[in-house]
C-alpha positions, 0 to 999 in steps of 0.5 A: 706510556700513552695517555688512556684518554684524548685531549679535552674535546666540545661534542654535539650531537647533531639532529639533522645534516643542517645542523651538523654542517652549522658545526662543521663550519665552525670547525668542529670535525664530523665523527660518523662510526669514529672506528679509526678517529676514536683511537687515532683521538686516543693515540694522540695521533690527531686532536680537535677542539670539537666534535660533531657527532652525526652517527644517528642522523638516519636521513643518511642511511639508505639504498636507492635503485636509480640510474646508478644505485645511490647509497647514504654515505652512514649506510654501516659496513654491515648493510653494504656487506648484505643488504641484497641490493647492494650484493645484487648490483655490486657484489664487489663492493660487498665482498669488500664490505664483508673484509672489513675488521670485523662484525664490531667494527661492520656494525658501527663503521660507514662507508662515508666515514670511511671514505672521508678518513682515506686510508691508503689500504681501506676496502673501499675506495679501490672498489669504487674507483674500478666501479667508476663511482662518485661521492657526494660533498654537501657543503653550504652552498650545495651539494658537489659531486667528485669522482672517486680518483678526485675526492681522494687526494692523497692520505688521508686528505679528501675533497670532504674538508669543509662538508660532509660526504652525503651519498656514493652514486654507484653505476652497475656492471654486469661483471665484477671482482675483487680479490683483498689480501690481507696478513693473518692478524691484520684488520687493513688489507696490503693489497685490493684489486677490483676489476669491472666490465661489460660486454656485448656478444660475449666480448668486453666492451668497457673494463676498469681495473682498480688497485688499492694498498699499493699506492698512497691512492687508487690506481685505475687502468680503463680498456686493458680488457677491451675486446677479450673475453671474459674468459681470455682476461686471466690469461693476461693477468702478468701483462695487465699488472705491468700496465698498471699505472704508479703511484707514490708507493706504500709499506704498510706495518704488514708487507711492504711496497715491493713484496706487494708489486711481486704479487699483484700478477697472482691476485690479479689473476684471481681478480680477473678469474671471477669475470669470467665465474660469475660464482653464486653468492653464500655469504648472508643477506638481508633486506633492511637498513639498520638504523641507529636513531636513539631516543635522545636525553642524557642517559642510557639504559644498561642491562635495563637500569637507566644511568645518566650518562654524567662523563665528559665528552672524551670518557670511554663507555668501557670506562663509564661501565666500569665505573658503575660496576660493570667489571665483567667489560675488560680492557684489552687493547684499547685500540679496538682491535682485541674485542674484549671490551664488546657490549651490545648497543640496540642489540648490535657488538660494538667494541666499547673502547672506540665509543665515547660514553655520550654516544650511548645516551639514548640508546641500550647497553648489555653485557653478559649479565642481561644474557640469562632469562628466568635463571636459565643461561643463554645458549651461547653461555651453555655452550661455552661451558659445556666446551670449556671455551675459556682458559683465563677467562679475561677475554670470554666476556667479549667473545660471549657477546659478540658470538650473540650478535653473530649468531644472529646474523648467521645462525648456522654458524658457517665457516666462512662467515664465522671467519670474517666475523668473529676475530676477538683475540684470546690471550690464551690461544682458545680458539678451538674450543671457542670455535666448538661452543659458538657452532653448538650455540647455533644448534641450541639456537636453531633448535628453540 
């Protein structure tokens, strides 16, 4: 059996981005969202002697419109999802975004972070590499820029070590798409194709074409499109898949290597369909960039009381809540992938497995309980009642909370949106009636 906790660990918490590259210096590792290294510390899989923890540096989260969109490398997934900005100017890379896990996870995960860890099948980097973008490294002596083929060397391995991924520098293409696959169940895709182009009189000029999940790294294929038109570039989708450049191949626990190369023509042929379609965007926007700044000091304020948060660096906030009698936050998976542990932190679901309870310092934490208002229950709990939406009743906390957050974003409660937001798991095989108490929330909701 695994142990419940990491090994013993220092933490800060940086104030400002000289600050944590002081800690950096001394060996501590950046923990940005901490979705992957919070269980990747947990499992064991890595151990580092401290942590420096630059989440609620805020100075790193922004959008900036110049001669390439620049975007702060602690903007979350959720902002690179929806803020119209970055759907207006590279509408790949949101669609990617929206692919990611799920709300929890968009909610606390970065596009730094994520590039920093450079997983083989993340959503990002193949995006990137057709978008032809850049990172940035701040380190002490300055700022280095890398190409995104560059920055990732291998798995897991990046130009990062030593510095912190600062900010993604983005040039604009007038067409785009990208296709992610993944298997049901699956919270990483197998397979990521990206393409992008110009054209000029109705014919491509300039074309990049990136696949991801395929190889331990991106591969790029640059002027296959060259002289097409958008419309004749999905015929050659068997043609171009063939071109493609190889790399060092990659099972994922999901398909492997050869299954994927078999259907990379048919969603190649999807990918380049979308050159040509230009397809309105429906999935949810917003202008503003969440921030996460929290208020400093050593406590937190849970359902409104204040509680010191007296843990040490490596306890668990589900743990730490359930310490204090907050037994209605279960433990289900304890890989952030379940959702039954979902609170809301600054009223945004996270999963409370994959934050340490020192991260809440500062900041608020609900569960269900802070949910009735003058005795009446939120729509969202009515709603669950009325359509017998639990069976044990083990996960319907987790549920509750994140179709709160969800609902909020999407208050209509569409299908698609509610399809690559809400994936907590239901031990009992609910998702009927689930499904049917979060659509009549959002009439309770739209009807206040």
């Amino acid at each position: 059996m695994r142990p419940p906790y990491p090994r013993h660990f220092k933490y800060i918490k940086a104030n400002s981005v000289e600050e944590a590259l002081q800690y950096v210096e001394e060996g501590y590792r950046p923990l940005a969202g901490g979705q992957s290294l919070s269980t990747l510390l947990k499992l064991g899989v890595v151990a580092y002697e401290g942590l420096v923890d630059i989440f609620e540096l805020d100075e790193l989260r922004y959008i900036r419109e110049e001669e390439k969109l620049k975007i702060g490398a602690l903007l979350t997934h959720n902002d690179v999802a929806m803020h119209e900005t970055v759907v207006r100017w590279a509408p790949a890379l949101s669609l990617a975004a929206w692919h990611i896990a799920d709300l929890q996870v968009r909610n606390r995960g970065t596009i730094g972070g994520s590039l920093a860890h450079a997983d083989p099948a993340a959503n990002y980097p193949a995006v990137l590499a057709a978008l032809n973008a850049e990172v940035a490294v701040r380190r002490k002596k300055g700022v280095y820029t890398y190409p995104i083929s560059q920055f990732i060397k291998g798995p897991y391995e990046t130009e990062a070590e030593g510095g912190l991924v600062v900010e993604i520098a983005v040039p604009k293409w007038s067409r785009q798409g990208v296709v992610v696959y993944k298997r049901r169940g699956a919270s990483y895709p197998s397979l990521i194709i990206a393409v992008a182009a110009e054209e000029e009189n109705g014919v491509v000029t300039k074309s990049r074409i990136a696949v991801g999940g395929l190889y331990t790294r991106p591969v790029v294929l640059e002027g296959a499109l060259d002289g097409l038109t958008p419309a004749e570039a999905r015929d050659r989708a068997d043609k171009i898949a063939a071109e493609m450049p190889e790399g060092e191949p990659y099972d994922d626990p999901h398909m492997k290597y050869d299954e994927k190369r078999g259907l990379l023509p048919i969603f190649m042929s999807k990918a380049l369909a979308q050159l040509s379609g230009r397809a309105e965007w429906t999935l949810p926007k917003k202008r503003e960039v969440e921030k996460w700044r929290g208020s400093g000091g050593n406590s937190a304020w849970i359902n409104g009381g204040e509680f010191i948060i007296d843990a040490e660096p490596r306890r668990l906030l589900i743990d730490f809540l359930r310490e204090k009698g907050f037994k209605e936050v279960k433990r289900g998976c304890d890989e952030g992938r379940c959702g039954a542990c979902t609170v809301l932190l600054d009223g945004r679901a996270v999963k409370s497995c994959t934050i340490f309870a020192v991260q809440a310092a500062g900041h608020r934490v609900e569960t269900v309980r802070s949910l009735q208002r003058g005795g009446q229950l939120h729509p969202v709990q009515k709603a669950f009642l009325e359509e017998y939406a639990m069976q044990c009743g083990y996960c319907t906390h987790g549920f509750i909370m994140a179709a709160v957050d969800y609902l909020r974003i999407d208050p209509q409660a569409r299908d698609d949106v509610l399809k690559l937001s809400v994936k907590n798991i239901c031990r009992c095989t609910g998702y009927l009636n689930i499904i049917k108490a979060i659509k009549k929330a959002s009439v309770y909701l739209q009807s206040k």
